[in-house]
Structures are given as C-alpha cells and as structure tokens.
C-alpha positions in Angstrom: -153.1 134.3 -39.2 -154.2 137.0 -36.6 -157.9 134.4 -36.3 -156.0 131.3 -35.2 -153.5 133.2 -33.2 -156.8 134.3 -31.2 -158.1 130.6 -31.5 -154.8 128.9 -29.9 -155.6 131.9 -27.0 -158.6 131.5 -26.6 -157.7 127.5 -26.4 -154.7 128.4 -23.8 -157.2 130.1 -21.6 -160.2 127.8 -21.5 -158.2 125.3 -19.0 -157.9 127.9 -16.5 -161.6 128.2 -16.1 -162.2 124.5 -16.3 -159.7 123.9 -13.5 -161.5 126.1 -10.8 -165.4 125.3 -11.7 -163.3 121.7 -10.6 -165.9 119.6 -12.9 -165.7 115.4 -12.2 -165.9 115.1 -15.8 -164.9 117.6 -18.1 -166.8 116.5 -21.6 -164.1 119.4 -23.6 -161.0 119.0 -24.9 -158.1 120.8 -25.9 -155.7 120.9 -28.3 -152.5 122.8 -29.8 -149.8 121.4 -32.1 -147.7 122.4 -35.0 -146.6 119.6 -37.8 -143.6 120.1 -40.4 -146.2 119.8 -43.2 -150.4 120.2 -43.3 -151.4 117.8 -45.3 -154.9 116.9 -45.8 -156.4 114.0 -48.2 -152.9 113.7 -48.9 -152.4 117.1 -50.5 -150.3 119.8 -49.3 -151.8 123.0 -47.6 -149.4 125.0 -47.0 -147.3 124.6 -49.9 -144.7 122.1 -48.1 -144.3 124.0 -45.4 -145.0 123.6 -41.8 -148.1 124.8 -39.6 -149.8 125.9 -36.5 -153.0 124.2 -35.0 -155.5 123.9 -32.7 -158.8 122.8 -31.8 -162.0 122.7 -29.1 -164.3 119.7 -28.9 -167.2 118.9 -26.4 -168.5 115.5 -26.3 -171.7 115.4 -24.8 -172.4 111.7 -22.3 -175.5 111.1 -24.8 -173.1 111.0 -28.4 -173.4 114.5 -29.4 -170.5 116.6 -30.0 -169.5 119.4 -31.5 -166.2 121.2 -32.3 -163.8 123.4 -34.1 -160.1 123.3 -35.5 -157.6 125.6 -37.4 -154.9 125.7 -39.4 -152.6 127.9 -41.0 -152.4 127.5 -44.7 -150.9 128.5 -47.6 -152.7 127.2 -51.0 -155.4 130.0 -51.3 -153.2 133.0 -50.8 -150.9 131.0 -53.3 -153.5 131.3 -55.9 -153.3 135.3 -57.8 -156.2 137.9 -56.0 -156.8 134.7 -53.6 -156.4 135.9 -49.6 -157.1 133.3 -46.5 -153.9 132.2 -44.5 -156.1 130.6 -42.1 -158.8 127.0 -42.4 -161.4 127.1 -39.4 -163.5 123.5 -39.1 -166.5 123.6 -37.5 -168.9 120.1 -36.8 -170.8 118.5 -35.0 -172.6 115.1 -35.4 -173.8 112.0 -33.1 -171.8 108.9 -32.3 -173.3 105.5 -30.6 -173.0 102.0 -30.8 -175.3 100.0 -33.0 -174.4 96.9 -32.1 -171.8 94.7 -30.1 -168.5 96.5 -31.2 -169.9 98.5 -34.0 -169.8 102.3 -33.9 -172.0 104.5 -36.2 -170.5 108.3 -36.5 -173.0 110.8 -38.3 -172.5 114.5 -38.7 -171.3 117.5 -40.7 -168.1 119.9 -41.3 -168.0 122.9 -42.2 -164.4 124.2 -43.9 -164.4 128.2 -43.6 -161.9 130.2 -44.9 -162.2 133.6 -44.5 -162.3 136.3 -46.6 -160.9 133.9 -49.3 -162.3 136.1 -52.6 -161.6 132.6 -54.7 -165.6 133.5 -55.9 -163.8 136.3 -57.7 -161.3 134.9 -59.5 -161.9 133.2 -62.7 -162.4 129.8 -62.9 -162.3 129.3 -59.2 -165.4 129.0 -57.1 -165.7 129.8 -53.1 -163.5 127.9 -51.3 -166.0 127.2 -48.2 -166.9 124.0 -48.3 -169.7 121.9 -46.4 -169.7 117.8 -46.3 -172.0 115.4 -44.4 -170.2 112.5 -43.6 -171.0 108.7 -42.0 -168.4 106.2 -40.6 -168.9 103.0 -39.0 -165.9 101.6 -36.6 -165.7 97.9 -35.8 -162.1 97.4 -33.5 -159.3 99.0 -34.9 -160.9 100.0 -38.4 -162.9 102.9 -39.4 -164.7 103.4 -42.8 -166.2 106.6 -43.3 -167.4 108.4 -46.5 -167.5 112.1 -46.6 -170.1 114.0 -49.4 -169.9 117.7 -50.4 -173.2 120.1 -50.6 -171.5 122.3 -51.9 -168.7 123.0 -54.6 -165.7 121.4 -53.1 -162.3 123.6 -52.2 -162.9 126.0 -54.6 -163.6 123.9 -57.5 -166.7 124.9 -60.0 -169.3 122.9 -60.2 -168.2 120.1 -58.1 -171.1 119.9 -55.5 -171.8 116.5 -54.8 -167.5 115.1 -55.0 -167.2 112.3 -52.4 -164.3 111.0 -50.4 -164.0 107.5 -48.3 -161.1 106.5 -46.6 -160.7 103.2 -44.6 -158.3 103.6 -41.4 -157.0 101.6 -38.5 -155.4 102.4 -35.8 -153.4 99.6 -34.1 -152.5 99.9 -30.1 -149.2 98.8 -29.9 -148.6 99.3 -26.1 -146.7 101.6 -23.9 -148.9 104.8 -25.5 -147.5 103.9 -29.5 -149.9 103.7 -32.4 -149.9 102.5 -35.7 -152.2 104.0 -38.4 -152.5 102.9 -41.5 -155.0 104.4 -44.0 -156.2 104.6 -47.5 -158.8 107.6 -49.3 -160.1 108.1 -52.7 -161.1 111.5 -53.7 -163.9 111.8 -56.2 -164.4 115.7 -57.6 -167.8 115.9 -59.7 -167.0 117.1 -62.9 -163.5 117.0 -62.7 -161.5 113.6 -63.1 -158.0 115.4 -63.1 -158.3 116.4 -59.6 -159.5 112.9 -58.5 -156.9 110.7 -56.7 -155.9 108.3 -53.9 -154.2 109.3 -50.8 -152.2 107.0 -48.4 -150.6 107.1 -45.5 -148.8 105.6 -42.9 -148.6 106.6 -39.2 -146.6 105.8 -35.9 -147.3 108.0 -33.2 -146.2 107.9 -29.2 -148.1 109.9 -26.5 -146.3 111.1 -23.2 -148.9 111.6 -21.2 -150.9 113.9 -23.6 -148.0 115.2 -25.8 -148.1 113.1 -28.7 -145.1 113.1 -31.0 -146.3 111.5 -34.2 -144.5 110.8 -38.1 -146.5 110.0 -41.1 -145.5 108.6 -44.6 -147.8 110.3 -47.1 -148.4 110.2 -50.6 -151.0 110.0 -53.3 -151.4 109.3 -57.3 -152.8 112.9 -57.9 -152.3 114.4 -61.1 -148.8 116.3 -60.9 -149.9 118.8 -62.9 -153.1 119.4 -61.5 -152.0 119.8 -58.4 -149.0 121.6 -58.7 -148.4 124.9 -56.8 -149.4 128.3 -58.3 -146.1 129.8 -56.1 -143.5 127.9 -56.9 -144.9 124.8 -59.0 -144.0 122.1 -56.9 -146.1 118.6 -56.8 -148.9 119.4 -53.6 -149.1 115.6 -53.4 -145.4 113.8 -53.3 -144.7 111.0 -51.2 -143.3 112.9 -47.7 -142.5 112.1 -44.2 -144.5 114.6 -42.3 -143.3 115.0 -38.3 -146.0 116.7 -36.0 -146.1 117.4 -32.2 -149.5 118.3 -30.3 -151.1 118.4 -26.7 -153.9 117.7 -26.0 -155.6 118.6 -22.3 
C-alpha cells in the first residue's frame, strides 16, 4: 500500500513541474482513480472489493511510449505466507499506422508485485509476470493478443498461456462511450484456469473526469477461482462503478 501511496504522490506532483517548464505539448499523462471493484481479465483482484489507482505514460511524437500503473489488490496476500497489497505495470512498446485506418500496437508489460513470496509457497510459482503483446485497431475495434514469457500470475509451469480479447469502443457524442469487449484466457498446462471474460462498458468524461460502469463476467471455473479468504467466486457477473482523472 505504502508503494502506490508514493506512486499517486509522486503522480499529484508531476503537474506542478509540467505547468511552469509551460511545454506546447506535453507528451505525459496523468492519471488517478478508484473503482468499486479491480477487476482484470474478468477476475477479481481485490477480492470484491474496491481499489485505488494510478498511472504515468509518455508518448513520444515518433510512436514510442512508455508507462507505468498501480493498483491495490488483494488476491496474493489472500493466498497463506503470500504478501503484496500492491500490482505495479510497467511497458512500453511502438504504435503507428500501417495503413489507411489500420493501427499496429507492439510492446511488452511487465506485472511486478513486490515482495510477493508466492515462489515459496507450494504449488504456487512467482507471481511476476512478463507478456509481449500485438494489437491491430481498424475504427472502433481493437484485436490484440497478449503471450506470457514467463509463468503466468503465479501459476507453475504456465509460461507461454495467451490471452486475445477483441474490443470496441463506440463514440456516442457529448464525451459518452460504449465499450464492448470479449477475451479468452489460455493458461499452459492448466485448462481449469482457462476461461472467457466479457464485458460491457458506458463511460462519460467531464472534461477529464471520467465516470464510467461496467458489466463484467466470465465462465471461469467456480472452483478454481474461488477466494482463499472467504471462498467467494473471483469471476461472477458484477456491475463495477469507477471514477478517474486524467490530466
């Protein structure tokens, strides 16, 4: 908790600077926000409960970027002699267009969670994970397929587990969106923890404060994914509320 407290600082302070070096075009971007669930791939990760988050991103004029995001959580610290409260994303890739419309996104993430001891625990591998991913956008649709080097969230022996996902996000005027999207997760190895996700999402932005609500859900295996804590299904069909600025 005490790393993304000092993240969403750090985050609070950057502006300031920004504002009096008075750049014509800032290339980073800020953002803070807290939703009523963190859900990811349609899971739960913190245990039903809501979160704080935040992120930096630069976005360099040639197509680079880089950036990082946090999150509190809840699922590691859930699992006995497991301790992170805290997921820290970092990435970078290239974006550019390939042709007339068509966007090509290539990169890699890094999910760090420190200090998370899951090596330690049996049957339970580190949970750091790091994917390569590619997505191609043509208008309001983006496919993108995202590959694990290493084990996947903890899971032995699951290098090499792929997820793709199709969204779209649909401009439907005066700052609201519609998003709707769809994601299979593949874990090597292990074909109870693979699943679909869904997901439906309207969102409005008041001038940078964007309040959004999703409908989530998956087919996971109930079982599977169930909550060390309290034993509740991570993946059940949910509205999730959220509420974030970005600057």
């Amino acid at each position: 908790m005490k790393t993304l407290v000092s993240l969403l600082a750090i985050v609070a302070a950057v502006p300031a600077f920004a504002e009096e070096a008075a750049a014509p075009a800032d290339p980073l971007s800020f953002n803070v926000g807290a939703v009523s669930e963190y859900r990811y791939r349609g899971i739960s990760q913190s245990r039903l409960k809501p979160a704080l988050q935040g992120g930096i991103d630069y976005a360099a004029p040639n197509g680079f970027y880089v950036g990082t995001w946090a999150s509190t959580i809840k699922w590691i610290k859930d699992i006995p002699g497991g301790d992170s409260d805290v997921e820290i994303d970092l990435y970078g890739g290239y974006k550019t267009e390939v042709a007339k419309g068509l966007t090509l996104d290539v990169g890699g993430l890094y999910y760090l969670y420190p200090s998370n001891n899951l090596k330690n625990m049996p049957g339970f591998a580190n949970a750091n994970t790091f994917e390569v991913y590619g997505a191609l956008t043509f208008g309001p649709v983006t496919a993108k397929y995202s590959h694990s080097t290493t084990n996947l969230f903890g899971n032995v022996n699951s290098k090499n587990s792929g997820y793709f996902d199709v969204t779209a996000n649909f401009d439907l005027g005066d700052g609201i969106t519609l998003a709707p999207h769809v994601g299979h997760q593949t874990i090597k190895h292990l074909a109870a923890g693979s699943y679909t996700d869904y997901s439906l999402t309207l969102a409005k932005d008041f001038s940078g404060l964007v309040l959004s609500g999703a409908v989530v859900g998956t087919d996971a295996d109930k079982s599977f994914y169930a909550s060390p804590a309290n034993g509740k299904f991570l993946g059940k069909t949910t509205l999730v509320v959220g509420l974030k600025k970005t600057f």
